[in-house]
ChimeraX commands (.cxc) that place a marker at each C-alpha (Angstrom):
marker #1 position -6.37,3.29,-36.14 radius 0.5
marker #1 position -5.88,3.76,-32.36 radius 0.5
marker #1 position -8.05,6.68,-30.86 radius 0.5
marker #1 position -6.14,9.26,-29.19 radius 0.5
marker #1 position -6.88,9.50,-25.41 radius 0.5
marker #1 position -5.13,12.55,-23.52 radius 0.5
marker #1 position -5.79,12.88,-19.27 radius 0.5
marker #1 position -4.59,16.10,-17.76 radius 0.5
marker #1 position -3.92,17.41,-14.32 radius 0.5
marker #1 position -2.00,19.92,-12.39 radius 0.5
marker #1 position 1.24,18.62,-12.19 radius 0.5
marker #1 position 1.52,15.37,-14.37 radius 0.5
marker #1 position 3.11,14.07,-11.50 radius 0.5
marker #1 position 0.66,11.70,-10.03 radius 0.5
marker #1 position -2.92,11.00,-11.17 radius 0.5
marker #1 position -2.51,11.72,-14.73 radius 0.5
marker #1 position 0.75,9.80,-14.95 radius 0.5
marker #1 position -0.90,7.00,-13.57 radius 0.5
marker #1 position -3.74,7.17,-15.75 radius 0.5
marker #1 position -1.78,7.15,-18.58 radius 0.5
marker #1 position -0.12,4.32,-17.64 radius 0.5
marker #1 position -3.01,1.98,-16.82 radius 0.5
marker #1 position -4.93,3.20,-20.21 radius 0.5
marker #1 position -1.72,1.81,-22.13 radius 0.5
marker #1 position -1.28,-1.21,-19.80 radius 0.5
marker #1 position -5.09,-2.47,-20.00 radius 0.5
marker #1 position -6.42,-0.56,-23.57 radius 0.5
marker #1 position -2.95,0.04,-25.35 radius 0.5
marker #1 position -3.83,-1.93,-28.67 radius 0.5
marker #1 position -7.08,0.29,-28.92 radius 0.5
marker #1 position -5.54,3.55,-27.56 radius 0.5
marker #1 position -2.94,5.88,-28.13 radius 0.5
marker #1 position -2.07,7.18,-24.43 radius 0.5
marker #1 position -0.96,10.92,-23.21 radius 0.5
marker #1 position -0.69,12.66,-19.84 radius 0.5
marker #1 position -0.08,16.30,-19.74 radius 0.5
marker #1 position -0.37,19.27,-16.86 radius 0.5
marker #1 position -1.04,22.92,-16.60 radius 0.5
marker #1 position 1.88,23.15,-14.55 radius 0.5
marker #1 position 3.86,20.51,-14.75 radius 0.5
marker #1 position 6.46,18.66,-12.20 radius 0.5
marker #1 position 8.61,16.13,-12.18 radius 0.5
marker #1 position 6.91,12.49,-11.69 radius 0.5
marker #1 position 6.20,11.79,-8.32 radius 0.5
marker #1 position 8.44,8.22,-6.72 radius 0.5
marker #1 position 5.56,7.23,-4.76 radius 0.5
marker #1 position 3.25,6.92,-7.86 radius 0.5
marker #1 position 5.94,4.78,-9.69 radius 0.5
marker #1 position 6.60,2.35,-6.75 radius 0.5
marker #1 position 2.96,1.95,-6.05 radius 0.5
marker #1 position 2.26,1.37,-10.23 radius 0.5
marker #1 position 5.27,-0.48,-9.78 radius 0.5
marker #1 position 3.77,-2.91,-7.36 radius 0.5
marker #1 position 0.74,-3.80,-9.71 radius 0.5
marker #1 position 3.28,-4.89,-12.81 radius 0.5
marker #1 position 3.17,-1.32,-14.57 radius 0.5
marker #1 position 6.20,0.49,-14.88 radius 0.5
marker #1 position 5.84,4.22,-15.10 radius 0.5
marker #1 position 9.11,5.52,-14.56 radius 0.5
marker #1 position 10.52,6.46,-17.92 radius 0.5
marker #1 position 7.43,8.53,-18.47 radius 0.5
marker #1 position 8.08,12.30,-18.27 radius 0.5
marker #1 position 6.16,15.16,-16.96 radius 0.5
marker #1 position 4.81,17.49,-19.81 radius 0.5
marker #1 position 3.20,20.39,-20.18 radius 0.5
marker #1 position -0.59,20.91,-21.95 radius 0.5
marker #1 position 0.92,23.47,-24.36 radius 0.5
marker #1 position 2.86,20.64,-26.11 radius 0.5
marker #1 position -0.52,18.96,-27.07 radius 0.5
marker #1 position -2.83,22.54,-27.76 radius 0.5
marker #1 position -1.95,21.09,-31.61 radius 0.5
marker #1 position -2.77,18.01,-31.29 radius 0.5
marker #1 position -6.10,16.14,-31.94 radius 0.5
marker #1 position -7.52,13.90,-29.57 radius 0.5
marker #1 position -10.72,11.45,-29.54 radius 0.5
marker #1 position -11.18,12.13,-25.69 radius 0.5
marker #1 position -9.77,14.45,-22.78 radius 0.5
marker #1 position -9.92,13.17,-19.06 radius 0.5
marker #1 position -9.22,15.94,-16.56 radius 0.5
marker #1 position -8.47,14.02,-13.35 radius 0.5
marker #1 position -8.30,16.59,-10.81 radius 0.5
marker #1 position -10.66,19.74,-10.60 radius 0.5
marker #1 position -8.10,22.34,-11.21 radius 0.5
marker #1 position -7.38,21.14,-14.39 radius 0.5
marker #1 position -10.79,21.48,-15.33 radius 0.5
marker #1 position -10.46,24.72,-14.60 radius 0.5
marker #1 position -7.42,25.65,-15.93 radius 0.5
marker #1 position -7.76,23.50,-19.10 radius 0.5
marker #1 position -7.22,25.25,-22.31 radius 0.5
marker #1 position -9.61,25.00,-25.98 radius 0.5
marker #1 position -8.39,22.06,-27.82 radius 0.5
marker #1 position -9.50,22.59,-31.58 radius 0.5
marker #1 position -11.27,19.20,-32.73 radius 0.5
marker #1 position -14.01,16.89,-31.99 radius 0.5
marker #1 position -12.51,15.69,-28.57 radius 0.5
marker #1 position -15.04,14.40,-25.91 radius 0.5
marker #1 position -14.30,15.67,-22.80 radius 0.5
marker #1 position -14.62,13.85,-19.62 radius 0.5
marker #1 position -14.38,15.09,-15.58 radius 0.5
marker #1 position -12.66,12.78,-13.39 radius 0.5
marker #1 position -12.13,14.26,-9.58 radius 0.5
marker #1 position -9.60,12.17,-7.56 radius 0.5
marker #1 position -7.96,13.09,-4.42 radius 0.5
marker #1 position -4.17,14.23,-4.97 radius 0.5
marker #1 position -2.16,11.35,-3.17 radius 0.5
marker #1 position 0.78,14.34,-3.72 radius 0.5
marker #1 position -0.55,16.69,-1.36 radius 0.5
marker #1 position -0.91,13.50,1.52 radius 0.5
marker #1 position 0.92,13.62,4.50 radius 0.5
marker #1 position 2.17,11.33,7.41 radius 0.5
marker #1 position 4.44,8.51,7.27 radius 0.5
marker #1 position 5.74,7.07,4.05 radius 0.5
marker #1 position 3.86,4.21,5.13 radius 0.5
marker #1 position 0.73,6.75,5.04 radius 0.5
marker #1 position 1.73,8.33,1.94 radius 0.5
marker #1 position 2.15,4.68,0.09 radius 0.5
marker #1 position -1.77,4.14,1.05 radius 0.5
marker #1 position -2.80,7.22,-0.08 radius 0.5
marker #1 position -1.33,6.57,-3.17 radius 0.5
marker #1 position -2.54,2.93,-3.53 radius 0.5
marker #1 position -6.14,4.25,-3.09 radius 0.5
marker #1 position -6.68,6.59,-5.74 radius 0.5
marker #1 position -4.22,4.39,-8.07 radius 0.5
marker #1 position -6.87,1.82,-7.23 radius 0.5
marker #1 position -9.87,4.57,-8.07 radius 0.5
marker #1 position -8.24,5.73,-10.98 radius 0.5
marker #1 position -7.72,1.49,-12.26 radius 0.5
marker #1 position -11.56,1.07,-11.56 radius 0.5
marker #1 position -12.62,4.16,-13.52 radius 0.5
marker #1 position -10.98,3.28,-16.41 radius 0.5
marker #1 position -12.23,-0.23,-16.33 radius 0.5
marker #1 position -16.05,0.80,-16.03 radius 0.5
marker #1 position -15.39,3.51,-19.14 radius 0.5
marker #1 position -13.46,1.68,-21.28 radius 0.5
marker #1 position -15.17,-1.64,-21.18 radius 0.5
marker #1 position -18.68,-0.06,-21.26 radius 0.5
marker #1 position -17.12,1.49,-24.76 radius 0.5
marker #1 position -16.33,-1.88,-26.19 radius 0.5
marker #1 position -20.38,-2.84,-26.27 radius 0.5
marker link #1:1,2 radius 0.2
marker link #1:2,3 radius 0.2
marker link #1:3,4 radius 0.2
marker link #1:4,5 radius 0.2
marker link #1:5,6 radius 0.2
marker link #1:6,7 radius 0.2
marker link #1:7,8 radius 0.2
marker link #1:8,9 radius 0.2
marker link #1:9,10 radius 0.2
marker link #1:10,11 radius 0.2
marker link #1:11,12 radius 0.2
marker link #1:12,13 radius 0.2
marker link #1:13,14 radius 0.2
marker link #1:14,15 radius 0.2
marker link #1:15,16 radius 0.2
marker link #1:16,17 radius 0.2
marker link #1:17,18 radius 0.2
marker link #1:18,19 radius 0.2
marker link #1:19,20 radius 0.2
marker link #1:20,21 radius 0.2
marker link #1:21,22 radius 0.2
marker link #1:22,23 radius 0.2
marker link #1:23,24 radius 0.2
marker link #1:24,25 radius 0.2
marker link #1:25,26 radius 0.2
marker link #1:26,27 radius 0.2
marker link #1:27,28 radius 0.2
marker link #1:28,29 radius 0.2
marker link #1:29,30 radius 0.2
marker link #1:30,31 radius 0.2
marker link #1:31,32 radius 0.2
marker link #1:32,33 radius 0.2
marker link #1:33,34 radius 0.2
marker link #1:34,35 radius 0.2
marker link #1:35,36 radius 0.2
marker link #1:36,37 radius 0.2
marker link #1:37,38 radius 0.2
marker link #1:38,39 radius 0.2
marker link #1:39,40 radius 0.2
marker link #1:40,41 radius 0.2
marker link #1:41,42 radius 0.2
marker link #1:42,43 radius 0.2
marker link #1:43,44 radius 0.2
marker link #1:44,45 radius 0.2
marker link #1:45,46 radius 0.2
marker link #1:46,47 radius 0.2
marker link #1:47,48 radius 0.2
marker link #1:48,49 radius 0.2
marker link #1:49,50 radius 0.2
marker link #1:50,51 radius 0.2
marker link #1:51,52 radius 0.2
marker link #1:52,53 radius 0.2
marker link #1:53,54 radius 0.2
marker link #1:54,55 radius 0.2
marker link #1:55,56 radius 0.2
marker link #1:56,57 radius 0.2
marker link #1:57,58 radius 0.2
marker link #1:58,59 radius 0.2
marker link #1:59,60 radius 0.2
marker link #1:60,61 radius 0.2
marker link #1:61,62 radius 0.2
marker link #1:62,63 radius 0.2
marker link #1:63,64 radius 0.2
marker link #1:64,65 radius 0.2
marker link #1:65,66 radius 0.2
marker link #1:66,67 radius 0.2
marker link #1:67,68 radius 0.2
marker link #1:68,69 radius 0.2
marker link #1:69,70 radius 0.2
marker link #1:70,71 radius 0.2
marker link #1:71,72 radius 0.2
marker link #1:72,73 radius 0.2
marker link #1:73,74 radius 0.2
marker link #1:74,75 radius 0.2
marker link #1:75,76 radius 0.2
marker link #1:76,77 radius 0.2
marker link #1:77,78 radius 0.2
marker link #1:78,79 radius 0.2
marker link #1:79,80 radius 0.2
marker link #1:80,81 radius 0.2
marker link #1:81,82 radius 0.2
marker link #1:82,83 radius 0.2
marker link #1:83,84 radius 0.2
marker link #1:84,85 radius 0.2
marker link #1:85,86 radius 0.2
marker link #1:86,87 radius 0.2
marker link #1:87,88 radius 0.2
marker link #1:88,89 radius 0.2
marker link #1:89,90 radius 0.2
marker link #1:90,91 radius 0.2
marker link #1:91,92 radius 0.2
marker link #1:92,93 radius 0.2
marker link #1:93,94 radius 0.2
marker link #1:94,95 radius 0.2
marker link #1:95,96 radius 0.2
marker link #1:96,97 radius 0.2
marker link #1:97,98 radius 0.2
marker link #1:98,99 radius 0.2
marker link #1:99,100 radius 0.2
marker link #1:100,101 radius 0.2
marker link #1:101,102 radius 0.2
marker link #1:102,103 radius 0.2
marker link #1:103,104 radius 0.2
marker link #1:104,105 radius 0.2
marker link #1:105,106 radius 0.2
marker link #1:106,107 radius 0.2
marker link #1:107,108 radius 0.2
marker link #1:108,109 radius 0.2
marker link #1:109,110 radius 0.2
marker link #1:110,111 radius 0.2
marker link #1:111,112 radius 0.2
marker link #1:112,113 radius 0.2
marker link #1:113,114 radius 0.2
marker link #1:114,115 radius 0.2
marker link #1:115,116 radius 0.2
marker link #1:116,117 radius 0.2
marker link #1:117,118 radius 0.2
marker link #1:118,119 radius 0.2
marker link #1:119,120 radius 0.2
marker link #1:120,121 radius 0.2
marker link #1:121,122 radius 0.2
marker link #1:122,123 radius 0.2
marker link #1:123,124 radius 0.2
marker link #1:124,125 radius 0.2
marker link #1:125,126 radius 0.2
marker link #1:126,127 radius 0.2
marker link #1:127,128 radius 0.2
marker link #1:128,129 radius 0.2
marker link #1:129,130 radius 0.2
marker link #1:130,131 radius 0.2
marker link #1:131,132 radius 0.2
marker link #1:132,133 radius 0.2
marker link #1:133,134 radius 0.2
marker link #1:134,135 radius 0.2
marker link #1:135,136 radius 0.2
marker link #1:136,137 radius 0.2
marker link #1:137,138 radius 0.2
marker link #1:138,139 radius 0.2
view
């Protein structure tokens, strides 16, 4: 049975939706994926063309809300940004719960150019996290 892995940010539009996507990309046969966000937005472009651009394809995921999921077990909680560890609400259940500050590539500015980097870079962090986690799990 697949463990249940749920990452949560501010506006599910970038970090978390990228997370989710390279959990299910590299881990899927071990790990049921979610993204969720205290206030959520639509997906951001730049994160799909950028995920897009490493052979992951985000861009039927949705943004959703952290109230759809208060139900819900989970076998571990990533917060990626520190508002949503603030902001994150009691889930019920023997989740582990994890703190994961990147920089949000939504709030960059300058040329698209600019923007593109910015999003590469923590897309890249994020990728590298979950490697050094998730392998260290499998020993």
């Amino acid at each position: 049975m697949k463990k249940r892995v749920l990452f949560l940010c501010t506006g599910n539009s970038c970090r978390s939706q990228m997370a989710e996507g390279l959990l299910r990309q590299f881990y899927g046969d071990e790990y049921e994926v979610f993204s969720a966000g205290i206030n959520p937005i639509k997906v951001n472009q730049n994160a799909v063309t950028v995920m897009k651009e490493i052979g992951i394809d985000i861009s039927n995921q949705k943004s959703k809300s952290v109230n759809e999921f208060l139900n819900k077990d989970f076998d571990l909680i990533i917060t990626v940004c520190d508002n949503a560890k603030e902001s994150c609400p009691i889930f019920p259940g023997k989740a582990e719960r994890l703190h994961w500050s990147f920089f949000d590539p939504g709030e960059a500015i300058g040329s698209q150019k600019d923007l593109l980097k910015a999003f590469k870079e923590v897309r890249d962090e994020i990728k590298e996290k979950i490697h050094n986690y998730f392998e260290r799990k499998k020993s």
